[in-house]
C-alpha positions in Angstrom: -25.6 42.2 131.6 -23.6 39.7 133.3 -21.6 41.9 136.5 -18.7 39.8 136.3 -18.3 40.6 140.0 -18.2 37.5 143.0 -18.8 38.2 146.4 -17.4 35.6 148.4 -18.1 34.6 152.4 -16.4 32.2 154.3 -18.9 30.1 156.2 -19.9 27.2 158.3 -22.3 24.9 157.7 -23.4 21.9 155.9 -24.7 20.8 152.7 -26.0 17.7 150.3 -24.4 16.9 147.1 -25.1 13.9 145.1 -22.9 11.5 147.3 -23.8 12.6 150.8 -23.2 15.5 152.8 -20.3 17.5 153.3 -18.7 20.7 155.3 -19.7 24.2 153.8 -16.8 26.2 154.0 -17.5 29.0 151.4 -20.4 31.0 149.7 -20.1 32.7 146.4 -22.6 35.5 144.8 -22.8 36.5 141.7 -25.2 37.8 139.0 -24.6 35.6 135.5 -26.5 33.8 133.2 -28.0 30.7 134.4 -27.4 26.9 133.6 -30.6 25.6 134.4 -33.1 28.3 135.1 -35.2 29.7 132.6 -34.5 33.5 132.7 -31.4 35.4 131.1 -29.5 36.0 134.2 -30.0 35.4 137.5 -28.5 35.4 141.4 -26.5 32.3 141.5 -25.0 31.2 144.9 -22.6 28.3 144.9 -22.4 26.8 148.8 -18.8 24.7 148.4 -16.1 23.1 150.3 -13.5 23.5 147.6 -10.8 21.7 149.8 -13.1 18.6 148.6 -12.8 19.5 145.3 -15.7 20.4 142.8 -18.1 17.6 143.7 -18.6 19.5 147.4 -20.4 22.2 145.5 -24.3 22.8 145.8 -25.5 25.6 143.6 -28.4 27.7 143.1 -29.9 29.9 140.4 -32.8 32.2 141.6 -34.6 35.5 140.1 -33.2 38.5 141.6 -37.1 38.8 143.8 -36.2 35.2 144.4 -32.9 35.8 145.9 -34.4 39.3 147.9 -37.1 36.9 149.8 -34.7 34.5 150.2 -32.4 36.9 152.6 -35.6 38.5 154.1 -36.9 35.1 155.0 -33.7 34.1 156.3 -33.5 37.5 158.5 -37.4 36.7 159.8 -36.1 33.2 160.8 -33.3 34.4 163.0 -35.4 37.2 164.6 -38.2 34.8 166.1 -35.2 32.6 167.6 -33.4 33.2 170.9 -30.5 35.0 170.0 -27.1 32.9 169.7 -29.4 30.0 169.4 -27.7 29.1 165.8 -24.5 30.9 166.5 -21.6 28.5 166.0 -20.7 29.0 169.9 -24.1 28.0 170.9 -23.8 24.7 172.9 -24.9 21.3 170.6 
């Protein structure tokens, strides 16, 4: 059953598209049926820049243990760094 709810983030960040890279400005979360992935419903997360129109979109579709590794892993990651060594007032 398709939630029909969005959670949306603003963020910061970067991502590839099909001509290039472009800014990430916003993350949306939502449980729906898939367009490409071969299950009934799944997590889909749409990284976009929607002040650059639909083209600055990159989307995924992932299984709901998919998705639940996916934020664990990312959690891991940012434990075994320095803290603030990602943080967007971290020095370039």
């Amino acid at each position: 059953m398709c939630t029909y709810e969005t959670e949306t983030v603003d963020i910061e960040g970067a991502g590839k598209g099909a001509a290039g890279w472009f800014d990430l400005t916003r993350a949306a979360v939502y449980v729906d049926h898939p367009q490409r992935a071969p299950f009934g419903h799944t997590v889909n997360i749409d990284f976009a820049n929607p002040a650059e129109g639909p083209s600055a979109r990159v989307a995924v579709e992932l299984t709901e243990e998919a998705a639940l590794a996916l934020v664990a892993a990312i959690q891991r990651a940012i434990a075994h760094a320095p803290a603030g060594l990602a943080s967007a007032n971290a020095p370039a």
